[in-house]
N, C-alpha and C positions, 0 to 999 in steps of 0.2 A: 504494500500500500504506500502511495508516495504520500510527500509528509503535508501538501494540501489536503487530499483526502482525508489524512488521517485528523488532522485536525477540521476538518466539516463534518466526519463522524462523531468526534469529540464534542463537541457544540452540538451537537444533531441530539446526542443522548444526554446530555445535562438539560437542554436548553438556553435559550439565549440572553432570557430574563438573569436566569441563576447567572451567567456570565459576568453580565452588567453589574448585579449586587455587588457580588463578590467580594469584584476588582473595587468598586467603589468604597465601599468598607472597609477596605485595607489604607487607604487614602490618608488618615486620621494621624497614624503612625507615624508617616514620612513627613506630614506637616507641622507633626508638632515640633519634631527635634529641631529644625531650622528657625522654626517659629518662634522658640523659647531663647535659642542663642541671639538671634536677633534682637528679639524683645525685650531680652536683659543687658545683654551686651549696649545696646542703645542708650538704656538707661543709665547705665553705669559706668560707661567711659572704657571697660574693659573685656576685654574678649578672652582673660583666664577665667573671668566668674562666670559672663555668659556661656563660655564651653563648659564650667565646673556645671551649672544648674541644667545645661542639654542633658550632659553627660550622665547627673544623678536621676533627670526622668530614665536613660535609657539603662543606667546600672537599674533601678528597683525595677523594672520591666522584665529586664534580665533575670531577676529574682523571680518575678511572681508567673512569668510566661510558661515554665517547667511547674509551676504549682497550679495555676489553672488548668492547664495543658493533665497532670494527673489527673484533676476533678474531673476534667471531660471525661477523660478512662472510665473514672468509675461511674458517673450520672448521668453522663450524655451531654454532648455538645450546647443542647440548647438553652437550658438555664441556665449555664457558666458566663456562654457568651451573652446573654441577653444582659444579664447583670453586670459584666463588664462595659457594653458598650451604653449603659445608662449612668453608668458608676464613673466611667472615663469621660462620657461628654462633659460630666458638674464636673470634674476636675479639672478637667481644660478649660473650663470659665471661669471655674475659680483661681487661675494660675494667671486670665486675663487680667481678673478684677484684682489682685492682691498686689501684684507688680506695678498695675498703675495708681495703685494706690500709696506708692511711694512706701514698701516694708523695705524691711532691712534683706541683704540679699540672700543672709542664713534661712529665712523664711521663705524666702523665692521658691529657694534648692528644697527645703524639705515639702513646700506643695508641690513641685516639681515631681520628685520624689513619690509623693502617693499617688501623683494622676497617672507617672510612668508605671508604677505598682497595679494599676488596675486596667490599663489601657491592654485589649484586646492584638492577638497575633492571630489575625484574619486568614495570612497565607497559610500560616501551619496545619491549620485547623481546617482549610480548603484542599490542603494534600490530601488530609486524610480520608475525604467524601469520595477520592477521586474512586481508585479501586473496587469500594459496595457501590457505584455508580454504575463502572464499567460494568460488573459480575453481573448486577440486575440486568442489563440485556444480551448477557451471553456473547461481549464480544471480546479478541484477544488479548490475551493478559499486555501483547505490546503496548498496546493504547496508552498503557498506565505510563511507559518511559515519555509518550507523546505529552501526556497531562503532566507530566512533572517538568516537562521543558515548556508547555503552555504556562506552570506557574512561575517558574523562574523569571523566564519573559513579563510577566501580570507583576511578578513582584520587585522588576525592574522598571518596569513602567510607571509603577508606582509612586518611586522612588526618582523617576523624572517629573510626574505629574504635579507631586507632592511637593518638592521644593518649586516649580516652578509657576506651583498658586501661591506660593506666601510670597515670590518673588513680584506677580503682579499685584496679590490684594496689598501687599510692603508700599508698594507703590502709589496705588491707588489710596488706599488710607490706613497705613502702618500694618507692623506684624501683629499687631492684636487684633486686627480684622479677620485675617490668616485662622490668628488660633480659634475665634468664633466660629469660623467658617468652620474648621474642622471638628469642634462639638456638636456644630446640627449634622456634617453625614455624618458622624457613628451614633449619634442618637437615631437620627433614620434608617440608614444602609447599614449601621452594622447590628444592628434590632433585626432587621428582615433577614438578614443572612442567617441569626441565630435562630431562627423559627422558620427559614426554610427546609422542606421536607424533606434535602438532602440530610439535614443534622439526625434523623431518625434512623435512614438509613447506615449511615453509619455509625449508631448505638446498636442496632440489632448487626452489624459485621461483627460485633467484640463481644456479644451476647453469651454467658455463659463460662467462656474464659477466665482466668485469673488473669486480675491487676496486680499480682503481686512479682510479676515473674521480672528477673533480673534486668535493670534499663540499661546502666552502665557499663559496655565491656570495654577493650582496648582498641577496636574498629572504633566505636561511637566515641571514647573518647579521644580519640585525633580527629575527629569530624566535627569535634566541639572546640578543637586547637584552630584547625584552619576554620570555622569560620569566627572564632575569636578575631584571628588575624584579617579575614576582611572584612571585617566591624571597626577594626582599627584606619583599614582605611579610606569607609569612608566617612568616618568621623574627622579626620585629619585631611580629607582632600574637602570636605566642606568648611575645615576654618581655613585651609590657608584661599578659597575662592574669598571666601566672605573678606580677609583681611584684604587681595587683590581687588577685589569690586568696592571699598570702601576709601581704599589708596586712592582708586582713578577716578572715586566723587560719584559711585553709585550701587553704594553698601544696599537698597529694597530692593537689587536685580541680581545680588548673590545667587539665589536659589536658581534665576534663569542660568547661570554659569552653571552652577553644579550639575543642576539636571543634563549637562552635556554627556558626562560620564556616561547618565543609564542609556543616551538614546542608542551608542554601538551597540551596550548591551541586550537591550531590547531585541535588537535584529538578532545579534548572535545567538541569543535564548530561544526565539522563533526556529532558526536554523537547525538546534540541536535534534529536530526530530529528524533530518535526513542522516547524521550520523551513524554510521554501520554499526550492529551488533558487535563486530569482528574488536571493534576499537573499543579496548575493556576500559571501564569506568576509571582503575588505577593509573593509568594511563591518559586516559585527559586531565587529569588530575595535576599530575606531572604537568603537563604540554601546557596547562592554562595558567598552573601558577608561576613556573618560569616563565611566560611572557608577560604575566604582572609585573615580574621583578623587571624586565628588561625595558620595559613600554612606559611604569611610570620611572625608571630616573630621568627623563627629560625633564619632569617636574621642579628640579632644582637648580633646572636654568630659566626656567618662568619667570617671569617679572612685569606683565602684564596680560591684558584681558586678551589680546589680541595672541597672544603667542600661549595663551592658556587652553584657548578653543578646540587647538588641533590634536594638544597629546590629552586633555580627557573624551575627546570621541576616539581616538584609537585607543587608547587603554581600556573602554567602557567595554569594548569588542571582546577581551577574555573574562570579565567579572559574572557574567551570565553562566556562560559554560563549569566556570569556577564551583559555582552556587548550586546548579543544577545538579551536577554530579554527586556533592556531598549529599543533598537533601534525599538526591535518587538513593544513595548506598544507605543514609539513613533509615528510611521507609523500609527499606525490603530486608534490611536486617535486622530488624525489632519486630519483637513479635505482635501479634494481632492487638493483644490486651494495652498495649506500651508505645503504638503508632502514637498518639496524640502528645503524648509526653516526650515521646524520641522530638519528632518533629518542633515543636515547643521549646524543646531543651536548647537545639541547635540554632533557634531565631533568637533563644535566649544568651546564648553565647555570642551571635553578632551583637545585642545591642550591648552585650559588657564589652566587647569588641570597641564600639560605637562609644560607649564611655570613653574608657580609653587613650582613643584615638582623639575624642575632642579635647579633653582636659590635658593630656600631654600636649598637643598641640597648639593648645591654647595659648599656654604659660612656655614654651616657646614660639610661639608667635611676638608675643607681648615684649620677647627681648632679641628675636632675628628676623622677623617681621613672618614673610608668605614662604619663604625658605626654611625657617624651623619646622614650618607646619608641614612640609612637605618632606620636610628629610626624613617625618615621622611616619609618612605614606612608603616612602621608599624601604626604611625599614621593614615595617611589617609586610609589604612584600617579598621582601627578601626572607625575611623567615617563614611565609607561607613556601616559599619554592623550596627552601631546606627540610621542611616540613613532609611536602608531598615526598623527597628522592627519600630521605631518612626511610619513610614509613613506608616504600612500599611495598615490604613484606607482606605488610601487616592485611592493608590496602590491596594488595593483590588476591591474598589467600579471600578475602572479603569479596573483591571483584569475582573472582571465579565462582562461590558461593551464589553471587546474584545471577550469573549468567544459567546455573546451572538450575537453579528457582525457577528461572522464566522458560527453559524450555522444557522443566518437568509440566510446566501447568499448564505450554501451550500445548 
């Protein structure tokens, strides 16, 4: 099946509605992080405390995403999410109203902190529908690598989308517009994703199973290393844009810079469905993180908007493929009961990633400007490509496991 096909089968059996939710409900997440550096950093003259208060929504996210992520295991998707994305809208307004209400920025960080703690991980929880989707009409277990490269892509997209609304609403009437805007979709879009009738479905896939069976092994946990590491960067490739877009006198278009990253990515994630079986997952692995490393040190010879453009849309080109892979080896090597938390765990670890990356980068920004922040991109690339060659033992014996899954069940 060629990978149009397969993706207008994919869409043919979700439907097109569910598509739209989805993707929009995911929305929330990507807006806020930019939204809150923004918003504080504005206020406050510095972009170490505006990346400290991104960075602690997305460290307590990191925290509670693996902890919501079990409660789904055990109760089912739909009242976890519903609760979160009512839970997280008040928090993202009340993160509006308290900042400009002139508090201290220890206050910032700690409401920060509990909206990131409650704010829903839309994609994770979207993997997991994919598979009791597919089975319900009997079609190839392939399909599933197709939807997991459809989410990659949806969670890149997003991640263009998302910074590149706070960039206009920044614009239009500051980044607190932004963050309102993103507590009415998840109070709307991520409400209806939580009570759509795919979240039942996949309560009854995990029906009867044990929630208690082992999450953590040494595949999963390197799948929670690299994507620690690109949480790192792109926590650190959005402060040193923000610092560049505010250098050249137009800090509320940050976000349109940054979103440059996901649009290669975007394509590249789309792409991943013509990908041959033959090419094992440990093995792209490899291939995409070494071109991380290689693609972003251009970054630390940036020094404006104009020469920033070209290496974050060729870098964006591997970040996809990057992402896709782990999340696929994720998925299919956790067991039934443990999908939601696997998946979860691992968005959990980007946004500690995501921390990270902005808070280090911040407080080197603050003292070598758009070049500290970037040295700090360069690194954690570098250590994702050391990461993938080290591990791919481990990675490998993993890849073969999956390959040999998919052709027992086709």
């Amino acid at each position: 099946m060629s990978p149009v096909a397969s993706y207008r089968a994919l869409f043919a059996i979700s439907g097109r509605r569910y598509i739209a939710i989805a993707f929009l409900a995911r929305l929330p997440l990507a807006m806020s992080q930019l939204g809150v550096l923004l918003l504080v950093a504005g206020r406050t003259g510095s972009y170490g405390i505006g990346g400290g208060c991104a960075g602690a929504l997305a460290l307590a996210n990191a925290v509670g995403a693996p902890l919501f992520g079990s409660a789904a295991d055990r109760i089912g998707q739909r009242p976890v999410a519903f609760f979160q994305s009512v839970a997280g809208a008040i928090g993202l307004a009340l993160v509006v109203l308290l900042t400009r209400s002139g508090t201290a920025w220890q206050v910032d960080a700690a409401i920060c902190a509990v909206t990131g703690f409650l704010l829903p991980q839309v994609g994770p929880l979207a993997r997991v529908r994919w598979r009791p989707i597919i089975a319900r009409r009997g079609h190839p277990v392939s399909l599933v690598d197709t939807a997991f490269s459809y989410e990659g892509a949806a969670d890149e997209a997003s991640f263009v989308l998302g910074p590149a609304f706070v960039g206009i609403f920044g614009a239009l009437a500051g980044p607190q517009f932004a963050l309102e805007g993103a507590a009415v979709i998840l109070a709307v879009f991520g409400s209806w994703f939580a009570l759509h009738p795919t979240a039942a479905l996949a309560r009854r896939a995990i029906s009867g199973d044990s929630p208690h069976t082992r999450l953590v092994t040494r595949s999963i946990a390197v799948l929670c290393v690299a994507q620690l590491l690109i949480g790192a960067v792109f926590g650190s490739v959005q402060t040193g844009t923000t610092v560049i877009a505010t250098n050249a006198g137009h800090a509320p278009l940050a976000g349109l810079f940054h979103a440059l990253l996901g649009v290669g990515s975007v394509l590249a994630g789309i792409g991943m469905a013509a990908v041959p079986a033959s090419f094992g997952y440990a093995a792209r692995l490899r291939v995409a993180a070494v071109a991380l490393f290689v693609l972003s040190t251009p970054l630390l010879l940036v020094n404006s908007l104009v020469t920033l453009v070209p290496v974050l849309l060729v870098l964006g080109l591997c970040v996809a493929p990057y992402m896709i892979t782990t999340f696929t080896l994720g998925e299919t090597l956790t067991p039934a009961p443990r999908v939601a938390a696997a998946m979860t765990l691992l968005a959990a670890a980007t946004g500690l990633g995501y921390a990270c990356g902005t808070t280090v980068a911040g407080h080197l920004a603050d003292a070598q400007g758009a070049t500290g922040a970037f040295a700090t991109t360069v690194s954690a690339c570098a250590l994702a490509a050391v990461l993938a060659v080290t591990a791919r033992g481990a990675l490998h014996r993993s890849s073969s496991q999956v390959d040999e899954t998919a052709y027992a069940a086709a």
